[in-house]
C-alpha positions as CSV (number, residue, x, y, z in Angstrom):
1,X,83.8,108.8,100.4
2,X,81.1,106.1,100.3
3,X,81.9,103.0,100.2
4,X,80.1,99.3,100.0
5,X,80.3,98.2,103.2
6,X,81.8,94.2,103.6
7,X,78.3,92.0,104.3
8,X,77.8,88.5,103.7
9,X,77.9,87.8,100.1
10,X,81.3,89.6,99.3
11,X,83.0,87.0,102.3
12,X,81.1,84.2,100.1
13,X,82.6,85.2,97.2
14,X,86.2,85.5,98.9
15,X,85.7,82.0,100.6
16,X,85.3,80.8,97.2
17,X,88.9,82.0,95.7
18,X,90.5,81.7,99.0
19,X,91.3,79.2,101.8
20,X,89.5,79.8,105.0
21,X,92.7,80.7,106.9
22,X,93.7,83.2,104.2
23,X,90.4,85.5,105.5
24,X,90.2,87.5,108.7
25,X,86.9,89.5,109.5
26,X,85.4,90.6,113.1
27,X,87.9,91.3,116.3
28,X,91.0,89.4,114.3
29,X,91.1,92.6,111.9
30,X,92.1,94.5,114.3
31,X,95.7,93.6,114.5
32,X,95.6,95.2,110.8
33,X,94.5,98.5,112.0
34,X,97.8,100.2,112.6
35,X,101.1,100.6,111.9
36,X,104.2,102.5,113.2
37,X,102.2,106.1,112.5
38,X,102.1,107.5,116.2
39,X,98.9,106.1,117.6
40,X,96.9,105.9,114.7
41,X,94.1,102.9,114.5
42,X,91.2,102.1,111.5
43,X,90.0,98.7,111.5
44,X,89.4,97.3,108.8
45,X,86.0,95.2,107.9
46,X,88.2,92.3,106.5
47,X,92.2,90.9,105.8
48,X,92.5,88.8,103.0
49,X,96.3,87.0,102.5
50,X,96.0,86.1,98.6
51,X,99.0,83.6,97.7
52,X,99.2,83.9,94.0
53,X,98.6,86.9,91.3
54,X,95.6,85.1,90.3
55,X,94.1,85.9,93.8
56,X,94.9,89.4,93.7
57,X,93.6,89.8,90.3
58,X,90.4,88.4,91.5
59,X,90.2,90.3,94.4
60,X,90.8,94.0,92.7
61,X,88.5,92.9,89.9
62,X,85.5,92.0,92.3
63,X,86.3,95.3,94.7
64,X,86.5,97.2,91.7
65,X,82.9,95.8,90.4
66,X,81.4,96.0,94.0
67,X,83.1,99.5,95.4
68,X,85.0,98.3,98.0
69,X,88.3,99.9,99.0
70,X,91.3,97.9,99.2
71,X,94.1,99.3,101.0
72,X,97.6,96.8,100.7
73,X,99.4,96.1,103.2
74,X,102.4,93.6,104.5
75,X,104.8,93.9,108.0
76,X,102.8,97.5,108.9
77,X,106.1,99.1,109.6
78,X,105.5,102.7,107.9
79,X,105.8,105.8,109.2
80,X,103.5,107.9,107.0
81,X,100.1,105.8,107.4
82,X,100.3,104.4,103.8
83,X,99.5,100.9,104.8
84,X,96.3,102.1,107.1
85,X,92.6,101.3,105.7
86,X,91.0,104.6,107.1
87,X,87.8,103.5,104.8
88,X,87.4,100.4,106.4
89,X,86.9,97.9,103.3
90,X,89.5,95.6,103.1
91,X,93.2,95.0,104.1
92,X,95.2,93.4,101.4
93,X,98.2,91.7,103.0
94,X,101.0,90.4,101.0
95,X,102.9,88.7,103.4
96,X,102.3,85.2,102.2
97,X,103.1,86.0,98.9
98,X,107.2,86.0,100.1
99,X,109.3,83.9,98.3
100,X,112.4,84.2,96.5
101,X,111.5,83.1,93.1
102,X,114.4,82.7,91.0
103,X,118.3,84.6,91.5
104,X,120.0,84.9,87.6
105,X,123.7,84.7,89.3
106,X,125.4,84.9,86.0
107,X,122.8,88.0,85.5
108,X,123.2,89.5,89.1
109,X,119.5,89.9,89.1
110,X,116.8,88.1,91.5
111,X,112.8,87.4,91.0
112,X,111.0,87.8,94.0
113,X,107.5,88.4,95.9
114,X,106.6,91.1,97.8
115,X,105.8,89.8,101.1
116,X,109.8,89.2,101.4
117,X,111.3,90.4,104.0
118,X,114.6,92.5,103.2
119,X,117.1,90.8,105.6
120,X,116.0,87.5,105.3
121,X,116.7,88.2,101.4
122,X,119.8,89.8,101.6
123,X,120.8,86.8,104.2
124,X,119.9,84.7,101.1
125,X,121.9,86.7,99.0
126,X,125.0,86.7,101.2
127,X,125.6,83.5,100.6
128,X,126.3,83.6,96.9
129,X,128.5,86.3,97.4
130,X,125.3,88.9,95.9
131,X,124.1,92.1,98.0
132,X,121.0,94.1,97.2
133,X,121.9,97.7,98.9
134,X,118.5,98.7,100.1
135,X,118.7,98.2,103.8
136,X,115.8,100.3,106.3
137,X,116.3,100.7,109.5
138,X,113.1,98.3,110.0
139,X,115.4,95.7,107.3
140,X,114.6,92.9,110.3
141,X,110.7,93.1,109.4
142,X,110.1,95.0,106.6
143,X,108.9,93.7,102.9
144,X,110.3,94.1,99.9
145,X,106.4,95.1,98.9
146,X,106.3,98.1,101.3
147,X,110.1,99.1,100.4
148,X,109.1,99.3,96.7
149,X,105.8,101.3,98.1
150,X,107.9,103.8,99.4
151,X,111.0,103.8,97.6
152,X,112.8,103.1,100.7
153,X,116.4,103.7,101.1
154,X,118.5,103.2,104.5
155,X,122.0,103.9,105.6
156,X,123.5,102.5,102.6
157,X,121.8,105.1,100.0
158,X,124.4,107.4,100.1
159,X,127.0,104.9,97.7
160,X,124.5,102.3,96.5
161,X,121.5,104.5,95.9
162,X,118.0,104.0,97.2
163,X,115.2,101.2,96.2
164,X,114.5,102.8,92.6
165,X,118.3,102.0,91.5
166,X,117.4,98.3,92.0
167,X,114.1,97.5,90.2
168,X,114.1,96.7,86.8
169,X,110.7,95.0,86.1
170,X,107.5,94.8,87.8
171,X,104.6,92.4,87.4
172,X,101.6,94.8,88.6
173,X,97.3,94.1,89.2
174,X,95.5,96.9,88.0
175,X,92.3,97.8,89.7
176,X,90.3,96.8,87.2
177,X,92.2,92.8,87.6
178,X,94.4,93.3,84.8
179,X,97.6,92.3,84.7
180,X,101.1,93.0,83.2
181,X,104.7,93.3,83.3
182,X,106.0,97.1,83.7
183,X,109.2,97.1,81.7
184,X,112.5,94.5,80.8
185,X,114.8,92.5,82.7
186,X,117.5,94.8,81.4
187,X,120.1,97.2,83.2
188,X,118.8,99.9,79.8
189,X,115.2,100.3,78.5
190,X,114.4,103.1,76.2
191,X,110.7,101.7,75.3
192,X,107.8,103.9,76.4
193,X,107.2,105.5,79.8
194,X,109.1,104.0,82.7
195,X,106.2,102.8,84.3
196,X,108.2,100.5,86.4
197,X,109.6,103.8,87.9
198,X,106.0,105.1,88.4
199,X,105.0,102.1,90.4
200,X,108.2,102.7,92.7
201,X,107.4,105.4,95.5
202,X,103.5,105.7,94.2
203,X,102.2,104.0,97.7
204,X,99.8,100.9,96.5
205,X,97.8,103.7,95.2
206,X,98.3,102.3,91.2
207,X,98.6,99.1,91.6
208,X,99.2,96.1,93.4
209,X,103.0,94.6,92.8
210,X,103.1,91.2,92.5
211,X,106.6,89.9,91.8
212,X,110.0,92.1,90.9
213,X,112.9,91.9,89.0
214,X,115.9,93.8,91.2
215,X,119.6,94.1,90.4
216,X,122.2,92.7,92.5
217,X,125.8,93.6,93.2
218,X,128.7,91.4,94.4
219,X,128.8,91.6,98.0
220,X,131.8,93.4,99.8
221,X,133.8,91.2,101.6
222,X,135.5,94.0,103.9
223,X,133.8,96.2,106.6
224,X,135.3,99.3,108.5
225,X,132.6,101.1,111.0
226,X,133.7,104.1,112.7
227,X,132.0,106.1,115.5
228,X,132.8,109.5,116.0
229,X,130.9,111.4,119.3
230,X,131.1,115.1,118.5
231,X,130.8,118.0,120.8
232,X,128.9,120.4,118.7
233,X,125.6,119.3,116.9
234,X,126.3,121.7,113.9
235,X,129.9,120.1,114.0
236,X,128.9,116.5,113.4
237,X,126.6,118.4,110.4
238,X,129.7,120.0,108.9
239,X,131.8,117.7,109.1
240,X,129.5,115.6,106.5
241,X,130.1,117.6,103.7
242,X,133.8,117.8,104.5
243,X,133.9,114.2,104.4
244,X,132.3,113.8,100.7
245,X,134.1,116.7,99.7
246,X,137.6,114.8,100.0
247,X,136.9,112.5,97.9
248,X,135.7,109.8,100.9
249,X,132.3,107.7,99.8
250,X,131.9,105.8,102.8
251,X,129.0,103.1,102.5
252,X,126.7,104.7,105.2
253,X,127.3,108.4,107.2
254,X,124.7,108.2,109.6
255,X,124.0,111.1,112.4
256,X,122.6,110.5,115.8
257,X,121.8,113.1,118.5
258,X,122.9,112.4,121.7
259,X,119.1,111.9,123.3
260,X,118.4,109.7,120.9
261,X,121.2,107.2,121.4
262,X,119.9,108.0,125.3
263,X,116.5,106.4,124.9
264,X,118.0,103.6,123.1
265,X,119.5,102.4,126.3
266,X,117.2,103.6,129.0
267,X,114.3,102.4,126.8
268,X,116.8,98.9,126.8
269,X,116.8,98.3,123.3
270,X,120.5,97.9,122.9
271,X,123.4,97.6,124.9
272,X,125.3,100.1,124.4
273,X,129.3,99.0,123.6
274,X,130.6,102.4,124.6
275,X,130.4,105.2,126.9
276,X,128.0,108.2,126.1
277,X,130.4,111.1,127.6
278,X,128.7,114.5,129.3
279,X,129.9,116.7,126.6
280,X,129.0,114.8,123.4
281,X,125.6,116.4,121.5
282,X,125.3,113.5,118.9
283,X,127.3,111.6,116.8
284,X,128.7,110.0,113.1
285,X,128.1,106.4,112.5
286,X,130.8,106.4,109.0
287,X,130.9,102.9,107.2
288,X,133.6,102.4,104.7
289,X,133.3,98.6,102.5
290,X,135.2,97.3,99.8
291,X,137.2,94.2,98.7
292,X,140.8,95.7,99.9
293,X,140.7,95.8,104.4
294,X,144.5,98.4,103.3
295,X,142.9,100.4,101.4
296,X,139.7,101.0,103.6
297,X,141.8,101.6,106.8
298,X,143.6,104.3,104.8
299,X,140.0,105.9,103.8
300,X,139.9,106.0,107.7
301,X,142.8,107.7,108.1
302,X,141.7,110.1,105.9
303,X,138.5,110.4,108.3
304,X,140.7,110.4,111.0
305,X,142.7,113.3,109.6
306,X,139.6,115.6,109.1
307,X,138.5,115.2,112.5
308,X,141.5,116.9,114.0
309,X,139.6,119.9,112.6
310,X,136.8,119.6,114.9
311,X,135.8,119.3,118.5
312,X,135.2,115.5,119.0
313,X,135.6,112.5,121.7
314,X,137.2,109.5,121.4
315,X,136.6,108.1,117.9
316,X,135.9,103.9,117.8
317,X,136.8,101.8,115.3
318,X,135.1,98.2,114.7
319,X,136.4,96.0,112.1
320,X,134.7,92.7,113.2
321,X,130.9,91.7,112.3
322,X,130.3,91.2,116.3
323,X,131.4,95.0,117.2
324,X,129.5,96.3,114.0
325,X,126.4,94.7,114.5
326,X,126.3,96.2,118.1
327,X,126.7,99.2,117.4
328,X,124.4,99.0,114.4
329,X,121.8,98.1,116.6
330,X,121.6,101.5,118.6
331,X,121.3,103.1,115.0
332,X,118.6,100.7,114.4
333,X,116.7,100.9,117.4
334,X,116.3,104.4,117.4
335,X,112.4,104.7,116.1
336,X,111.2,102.1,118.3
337,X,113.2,103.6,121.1
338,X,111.4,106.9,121.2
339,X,108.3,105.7,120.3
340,X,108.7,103.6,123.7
341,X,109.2,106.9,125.4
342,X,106.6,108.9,124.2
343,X,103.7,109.1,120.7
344,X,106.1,111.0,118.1
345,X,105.3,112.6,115.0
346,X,108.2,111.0,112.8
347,X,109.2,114.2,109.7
348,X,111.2,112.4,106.9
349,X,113.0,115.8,105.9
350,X,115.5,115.5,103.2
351,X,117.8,118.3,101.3
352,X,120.6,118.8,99.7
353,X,123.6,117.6,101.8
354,X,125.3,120.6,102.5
355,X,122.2,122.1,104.0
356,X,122.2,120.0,107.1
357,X,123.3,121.8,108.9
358,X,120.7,124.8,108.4
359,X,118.1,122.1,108.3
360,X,119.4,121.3,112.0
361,X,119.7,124.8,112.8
362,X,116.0,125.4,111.8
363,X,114.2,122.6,113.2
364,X,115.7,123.6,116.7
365,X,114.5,127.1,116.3
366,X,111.1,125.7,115.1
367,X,110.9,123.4,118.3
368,X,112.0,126.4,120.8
369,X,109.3,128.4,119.3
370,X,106.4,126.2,119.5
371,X,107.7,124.4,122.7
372,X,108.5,120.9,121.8
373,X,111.4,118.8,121.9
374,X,112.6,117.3,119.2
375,X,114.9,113.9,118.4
376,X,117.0,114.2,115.4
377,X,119.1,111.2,113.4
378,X,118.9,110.0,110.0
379,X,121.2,109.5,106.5
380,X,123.3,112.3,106.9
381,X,125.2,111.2,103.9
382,X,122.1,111.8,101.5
383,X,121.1,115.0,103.9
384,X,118.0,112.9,105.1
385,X,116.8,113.8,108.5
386,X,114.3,112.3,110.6
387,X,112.7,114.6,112.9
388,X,111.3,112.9,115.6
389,X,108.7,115.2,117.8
390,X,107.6,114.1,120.8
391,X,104.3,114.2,122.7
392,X,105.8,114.0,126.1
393,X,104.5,117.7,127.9
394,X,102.1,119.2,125.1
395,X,98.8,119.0,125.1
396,X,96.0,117.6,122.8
397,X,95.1,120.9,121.6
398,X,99.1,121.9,121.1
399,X,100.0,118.5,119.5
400,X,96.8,118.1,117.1
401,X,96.4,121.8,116.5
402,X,99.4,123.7,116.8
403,X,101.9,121.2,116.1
404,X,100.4,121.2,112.3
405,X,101.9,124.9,112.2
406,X,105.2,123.9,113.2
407,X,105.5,121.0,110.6
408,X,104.7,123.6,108.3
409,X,107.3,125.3,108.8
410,X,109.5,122.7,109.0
411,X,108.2,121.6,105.4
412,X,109.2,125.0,104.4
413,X,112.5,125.3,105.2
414,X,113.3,122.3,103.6
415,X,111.6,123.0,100.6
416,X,113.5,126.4,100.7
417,X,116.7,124.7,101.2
418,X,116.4,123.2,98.1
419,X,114.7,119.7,99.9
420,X,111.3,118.0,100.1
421,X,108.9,116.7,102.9
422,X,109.9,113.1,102.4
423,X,113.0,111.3,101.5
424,X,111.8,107.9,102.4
425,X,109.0,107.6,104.1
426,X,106.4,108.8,101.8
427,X,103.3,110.7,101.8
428,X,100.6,108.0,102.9
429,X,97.8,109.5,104.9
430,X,99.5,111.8,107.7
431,X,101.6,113.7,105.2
432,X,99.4,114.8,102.4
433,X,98.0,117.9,104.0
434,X,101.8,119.7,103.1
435,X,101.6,118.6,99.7
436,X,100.7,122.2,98.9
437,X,104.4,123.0,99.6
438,X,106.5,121.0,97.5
439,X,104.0,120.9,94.0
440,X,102.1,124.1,92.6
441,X,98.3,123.1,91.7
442,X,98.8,122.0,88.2
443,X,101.4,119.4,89.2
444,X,99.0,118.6,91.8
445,X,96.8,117.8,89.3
446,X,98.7,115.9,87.1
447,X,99.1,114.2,89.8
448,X,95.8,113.0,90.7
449,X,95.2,112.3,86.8
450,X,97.8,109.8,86.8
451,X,96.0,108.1,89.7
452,X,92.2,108.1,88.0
453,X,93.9,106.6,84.5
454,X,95.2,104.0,87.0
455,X,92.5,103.5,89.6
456,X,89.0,105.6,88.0
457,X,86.5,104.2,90.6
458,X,89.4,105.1,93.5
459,X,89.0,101.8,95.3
460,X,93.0,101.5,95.5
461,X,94.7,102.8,98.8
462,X,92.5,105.4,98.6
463,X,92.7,108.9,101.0
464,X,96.8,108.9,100.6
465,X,99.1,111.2,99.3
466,X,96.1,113.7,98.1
467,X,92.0,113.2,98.5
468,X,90.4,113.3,95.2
């Protein structure tokens, strides 16, 4: 695509709106040029940090008028490359724009930039009692920006729901510098398309968000966390559905392969607070919450009870914050973990919960074919499974080339299972070339209307999700 490069007179023009320290151009750009996408680096010609809506409206308005792609951006913790400007042009981070701008307590509902960080606004939230369930594994650094980008979800998706079940309104920047609110500070709206849920999951490729309106909950003031090492992958995978089907809905039901948990302490990311045993191939992370401690040790009894039914190790129980939040942490760590190992292609694979275990099944099978070793984990609860696949041994040629055929694959069993190629994660840049497998051409197509009623002149985020 061609487009105007940065020169002098469009860094005049953004000196004018915005202070000199909220403008990077030259080397400082590129600490903007990549994000947690393998190894994966464009530079971008310039970062702007606008501080207000004004500034972003100005700023779209002018790149719209002069041609200049604008690609936003915030803590560059994605997995999918959404964030990346891989047409140079200009980097649009929100990070200062990251404040907590009003929380409705008698409403449960908070207003708040998108440059906030998700722990450091549920931390705020803890202590008025409120929780807001969306929690990534990246929840230490991660924006709320980027998690509405992606519709993020984390452990606790499979009670509370993922990022979409939180948002009620949006304020949004059009392309063209206009700007407007996406919907009602109400828990029902029947008025018009839901364009607040468009925004959600749509990648900064619509619009630029500029403030939200999210529901809260009341925070749970009891905790159980349970570890269970099992002995047989498929095991941990059954046992899953087993769990859900007895009428058990723990908070998180997280599942970690063995390896994975391995490189978490060899790479020294955690410390681990119990013994990984010979015989163990992976493992349950089950969190129960409530308001009752009685009642939720008796939900582990029920756990408890199940397990007799399989081939497991010594199952841990933490009911203290310290305990939880170590173990926590080798959940957590995972992603940087391997990545500390070895380059990785991260596959956000999602299906229906049941099929986990023939997702599990498959990807194995996949890897044995086309000789690479893969690190599975994820939210086993919602049947989301990230497949991480590791550089270490293969080639250029095998891991540029080939590999693209085993991701195929992999894309297709999920899709066959009744899944799609991303539960999380998104699309973004390194993921659009499977979008052939989850959307006939006509849906495709739709598609790509939506995004030229939104962005015409395609100066927004362009070259993700699907060229056009």
């Amino acid at each position: 695509m061609n487009y105007t490069r940065i020169n002098k007179s469009h860094i005049k023009y953004f000196n004018q709106i915005l202070d000199d320290n909220n403008i990077l151009f030259g080397k400082e750009c590129s600490q903007y040029a990549s994000d947690h996408t393998e190894n994966l680096t464009f530079v971008p010609e310039l970062v702007l940090f606008p501080n207000s809506t004004q500034d972003v409206a100005n700023i779209l308005r002018y790149c719209n008028k002069h041609n200049i792609s604008i690609t936003p951006s915030a803590a560059l913790t994605g997995l999918s490359g959404g964030a990346l400007p891989i047409y140079g042009g200009i980097s649009l981070s929100m990070k200062k724009m990251n404040k907590v701008l009003s929380i409705d307590e008698e409403n449960f509902q908070a207003t708040i930039q998108p440059g906030l960080i998700n722990e450091e606004f549920q931390n705020i939230l803890e202590k008025k009692n409120l929780f807001y369930p969306p929690d990534p594994a990246s929840k230490g650094s991660c924006t709320l920006g980027g998690n509405f980008a992606l519709n993020a979800g984390g452990p606790k998706a499979v009670k509370y729901g993922v990022t979409s079940n939180y948002v009620l309104n949006l304020e949004i920047v059009l392309p063209n510098g206009d700007v407007f609110w996406t919907g009602a500070n109400t828990l029902k709206n029947s008025t018009g398309y839901n364009l607040t849920q468009l925004m959600i999951g749509s990648e900064g490729t619509l619009g630029v968000i500029t403030k939200a309106v999210v529901k809260l909950l009341s925070l749970p003031s009891q905790k159980l966390l349970i570890l269970i090492p099992f002995n047989i992958n498929l095991e941990a995978c059954r046992a899953v559905s087993d769990i859900m089907y007895n009428n058990i809905l723990p908070s998180s039901l997280e599942f970690m392969e063995k390896d994975a948990v391995v490189f978490v302490r060899d790479q020294n990311y955690a410390d681990l607070p119990f013994t990984i045993e010979e015989k163990t191939e992976s493992y349950l992370l089950i969190e129960i919450d409530g308001s009752n401690k009685e009642q939720l040790f008796n939900e582990a009894e029920k756990i408890y009870d199940l397990l007799q039914n399989y081939d497991c190790g010594e199952v841990i129980v933490a009911d203290n914050k310290i305990e939880q939040e170590r173990i926590w942490k080798v959940r957590r760590s995972i992603g940087l973990a391997v990545k500390a190992f070895s380059i990785y292609k991260e596959e956000d694979t999602v299906v229906p919960r049941a099929n986990l275990v023939k997702l599990l099944e498959g990807v194995k099978i996949i890897g044995t074919k086309y000789n690479f070793k893969s690190i599975c984990y994820g939210h086993a609860g919602d049947g989301n499974l990230h497949v991480n696949i590791l550089k270490d041994g293969l080639t250029n040629y095998q891991w540029d080339v080939i590999l693209n055929k085993a991701i195929r694959e992999i894309f297709e069993l999920c899709v066959k299972l009744g899944g799609t190629i991303s539960g999380e994660h998104g699309i973004g840049f390194v993921q659009k070339q499977y979008m052939d497998i989850p959307f006939t051409d006509s849906n495709l197509e739709l598609q790509k209307q939506i995004k030229q009623i939104f962005d015409p002149n395609n100066i927004l985020n362009p070259g993700k999700i699907f060229d056009i």
